[in-house]
C-alpha positions as CSV (number, residue, x, y, z in Angstrom):
1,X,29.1,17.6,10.4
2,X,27.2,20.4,8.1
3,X,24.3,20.4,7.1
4,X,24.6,19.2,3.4
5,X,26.7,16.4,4.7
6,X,24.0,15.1,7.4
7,X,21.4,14.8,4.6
8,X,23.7,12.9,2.2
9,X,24.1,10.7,5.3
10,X,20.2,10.8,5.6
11,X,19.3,9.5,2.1
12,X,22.3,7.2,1.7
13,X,20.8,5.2,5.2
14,X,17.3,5.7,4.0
15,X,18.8,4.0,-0.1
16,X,20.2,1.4,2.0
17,X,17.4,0.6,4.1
18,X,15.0,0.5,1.3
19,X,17.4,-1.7,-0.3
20,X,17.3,-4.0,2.5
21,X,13.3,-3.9,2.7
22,X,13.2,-4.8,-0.6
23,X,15.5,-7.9,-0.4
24,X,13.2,-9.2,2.4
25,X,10.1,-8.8,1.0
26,X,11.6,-11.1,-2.2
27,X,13.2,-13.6,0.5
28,X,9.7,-13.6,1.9
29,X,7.3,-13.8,-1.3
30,X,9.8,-16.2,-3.1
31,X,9.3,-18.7,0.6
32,X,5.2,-17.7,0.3
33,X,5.4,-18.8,-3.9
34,X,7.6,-22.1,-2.6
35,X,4.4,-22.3,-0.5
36,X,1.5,-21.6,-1.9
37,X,2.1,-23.1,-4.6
38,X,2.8,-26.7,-3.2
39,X,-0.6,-25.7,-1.1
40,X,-2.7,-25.7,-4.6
41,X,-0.8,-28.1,-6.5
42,X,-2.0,-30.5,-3.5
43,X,-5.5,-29.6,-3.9
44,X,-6.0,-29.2,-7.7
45,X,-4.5,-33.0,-7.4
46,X,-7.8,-34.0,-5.6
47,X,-10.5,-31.8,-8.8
48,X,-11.9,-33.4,-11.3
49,X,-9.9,-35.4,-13.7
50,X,-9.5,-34.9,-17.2
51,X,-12.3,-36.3,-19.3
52,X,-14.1,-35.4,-22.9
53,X,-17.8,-34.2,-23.6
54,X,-19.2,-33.1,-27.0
55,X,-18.0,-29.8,-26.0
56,X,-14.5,-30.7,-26.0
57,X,-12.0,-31.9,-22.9
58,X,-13.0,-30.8,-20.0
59,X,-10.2,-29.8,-16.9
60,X,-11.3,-28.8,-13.5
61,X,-8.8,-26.7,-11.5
62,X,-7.7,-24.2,-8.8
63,X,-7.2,-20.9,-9.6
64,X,-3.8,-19.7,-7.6
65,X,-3.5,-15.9,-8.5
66,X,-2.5,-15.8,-12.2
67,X,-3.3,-19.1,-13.4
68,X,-5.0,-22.6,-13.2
69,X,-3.3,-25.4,-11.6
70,X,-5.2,-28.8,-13.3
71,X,-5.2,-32.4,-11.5
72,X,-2.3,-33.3,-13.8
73,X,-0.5,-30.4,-12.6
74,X,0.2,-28.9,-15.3
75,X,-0.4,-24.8,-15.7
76,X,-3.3,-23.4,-17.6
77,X,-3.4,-19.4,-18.8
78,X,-5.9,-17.2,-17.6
79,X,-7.1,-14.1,-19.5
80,X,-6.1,-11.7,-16.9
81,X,-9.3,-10.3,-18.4
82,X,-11.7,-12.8,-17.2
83,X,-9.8,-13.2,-14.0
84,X,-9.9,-9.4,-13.5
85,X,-14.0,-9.1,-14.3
86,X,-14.4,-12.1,-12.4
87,X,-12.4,-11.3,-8.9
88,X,-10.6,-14.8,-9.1
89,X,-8.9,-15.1,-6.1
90,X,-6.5,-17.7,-5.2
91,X,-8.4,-21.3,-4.2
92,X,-11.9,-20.9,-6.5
93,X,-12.2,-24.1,-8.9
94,X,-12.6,-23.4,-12.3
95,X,-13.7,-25.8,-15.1
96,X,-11.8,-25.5,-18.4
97,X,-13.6,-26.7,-21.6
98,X,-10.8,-26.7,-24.6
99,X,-12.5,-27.2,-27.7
100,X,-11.8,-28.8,-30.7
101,X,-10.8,-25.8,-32.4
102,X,-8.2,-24.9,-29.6
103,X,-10.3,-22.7,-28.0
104,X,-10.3,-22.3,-24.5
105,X,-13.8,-21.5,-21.8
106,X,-13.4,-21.4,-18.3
107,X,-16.1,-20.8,-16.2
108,X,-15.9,-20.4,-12.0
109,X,-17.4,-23.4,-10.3
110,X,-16.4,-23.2,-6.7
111,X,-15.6,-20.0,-5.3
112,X,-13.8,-19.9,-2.0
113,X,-15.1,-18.3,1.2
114,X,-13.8,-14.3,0.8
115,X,-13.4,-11.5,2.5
116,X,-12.8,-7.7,2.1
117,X,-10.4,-5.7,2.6
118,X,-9.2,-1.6,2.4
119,X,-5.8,-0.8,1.1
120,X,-3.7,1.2,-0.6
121,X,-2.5,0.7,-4.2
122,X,1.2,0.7,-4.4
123,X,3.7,-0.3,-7.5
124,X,7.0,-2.1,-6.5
125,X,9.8,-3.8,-8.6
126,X,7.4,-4.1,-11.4
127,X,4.4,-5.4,-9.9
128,X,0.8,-3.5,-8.8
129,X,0.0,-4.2,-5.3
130,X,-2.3,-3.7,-2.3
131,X,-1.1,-2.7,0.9
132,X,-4.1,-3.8,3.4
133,X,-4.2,-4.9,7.2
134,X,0.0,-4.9,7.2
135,X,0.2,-7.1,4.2
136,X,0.8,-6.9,0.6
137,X,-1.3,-8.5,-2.3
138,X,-0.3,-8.8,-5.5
139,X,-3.5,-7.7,-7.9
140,X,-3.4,-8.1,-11.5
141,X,-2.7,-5.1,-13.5
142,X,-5.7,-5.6,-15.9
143,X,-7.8,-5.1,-12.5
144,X,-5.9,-1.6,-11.7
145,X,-6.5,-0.9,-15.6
146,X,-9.9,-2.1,-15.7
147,X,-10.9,0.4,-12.4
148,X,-8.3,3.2,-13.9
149,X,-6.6,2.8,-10.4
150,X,-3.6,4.8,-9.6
151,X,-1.0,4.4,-7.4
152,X,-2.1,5.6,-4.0
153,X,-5.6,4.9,-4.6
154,X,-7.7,3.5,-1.8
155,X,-9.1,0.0,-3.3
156,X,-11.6,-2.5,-1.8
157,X,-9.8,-6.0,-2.2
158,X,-11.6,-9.5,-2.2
159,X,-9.2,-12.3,-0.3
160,X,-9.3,-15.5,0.3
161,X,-11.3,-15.5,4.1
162,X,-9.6,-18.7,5.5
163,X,-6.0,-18.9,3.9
164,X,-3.2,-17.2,3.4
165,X,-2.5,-15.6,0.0
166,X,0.1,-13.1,-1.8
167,X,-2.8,-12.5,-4.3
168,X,-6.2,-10.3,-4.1
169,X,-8.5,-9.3,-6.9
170,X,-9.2,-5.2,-7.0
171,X,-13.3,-5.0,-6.5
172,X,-13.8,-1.3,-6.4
173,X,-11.4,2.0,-6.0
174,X,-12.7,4.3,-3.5
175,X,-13.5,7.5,-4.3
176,X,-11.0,10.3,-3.1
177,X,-11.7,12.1,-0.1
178,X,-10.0,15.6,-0.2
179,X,-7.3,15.9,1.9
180,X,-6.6,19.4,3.3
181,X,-2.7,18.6,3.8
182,X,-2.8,18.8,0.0
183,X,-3.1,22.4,-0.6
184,X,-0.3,23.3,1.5
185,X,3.0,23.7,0.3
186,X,5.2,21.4,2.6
């Protein structure tokens, strides 16, 4: 076998592998959605039911990544914005006041227990995540916007401490330690 021929061999395994790798990881975040989501449907069941104040109608809920799951089960946006500036992470109750003109305040009312984490920012099948401890987060992209975070950035990442999640919210980017490696020509 020549040369040339080995290395088309090389990156046609390595195409294929990734391929495979990829595949997986869907299998396994579409089972950990399937999941997780049953897992806070459950509990924003057991919040605070729906009621009215002379602020408007007021909905307690459980934030699970990217939105608000109510005690009627039904899906509430929100603001990636106020998630991102917050560091929602999947689990904290938050209380929804929709007011009469259709506008929408949440405020956090029950953060869960969290805990840090250092990881690597990575961007895969259109989605920013954190690679940290063997795992990967999803974060939202207003956080990595928000921070100006680039791919391969070193982040600080706030987790849920005592459950399992597929999402993390971005608290800091590290700042880049020089890496002599760089200034050779490899």
């Amino acid at each position: 076998m020549t040369h040339s021929s080995k290395i088309a061999l090389i990156k046609e395994m390595l195409e294929t592998a990734e391929s495979s790798l990829r595949s997986a990881k869907q299998m396994l975040s579409d089972m950990s959605n399937e999941n997780g989501k049953s897992q806070f449907s459950e509990r924003a069941k057991k919040l605070g039911t729906l009621e009215s104040s002379d602020e408007g109608q007021i909905i307690e809920g459980m934030f699970d990544g990217e939105k608000m799951l109510g005690p009627d089960q039904k899906e509430y946006s929100v603001p990636a914005n106020y998630a991102s500036k917050s560091k929602l992470v999947p689990g904290d109750i938050l209380k929804l006041t929709v007011g009469d003109d259709g506008s929408f305040i949440y405020k956090q009312i029950g953060p869960v227990e969290r805990a840090r984490l250092v990881g690597t920012l990575t961007y895969d099948d259109g989605q920013y995540r954190v690679i940290a401890e063997g795992k990967s987060y999803k974060v939202l992209l207003a956080s990595v916007t928000y921070f100006r975070a680039e791919v391969g950035d070193r982040v600080t990442l706030i987790v849920p401490e005592l459950e399992e999640s597929d999402w993390g919210a971005i608290e800091n980017v590290l700042p880049k330690d020089h890496d002599p490696l760089e200034d050779l020509d490899v």
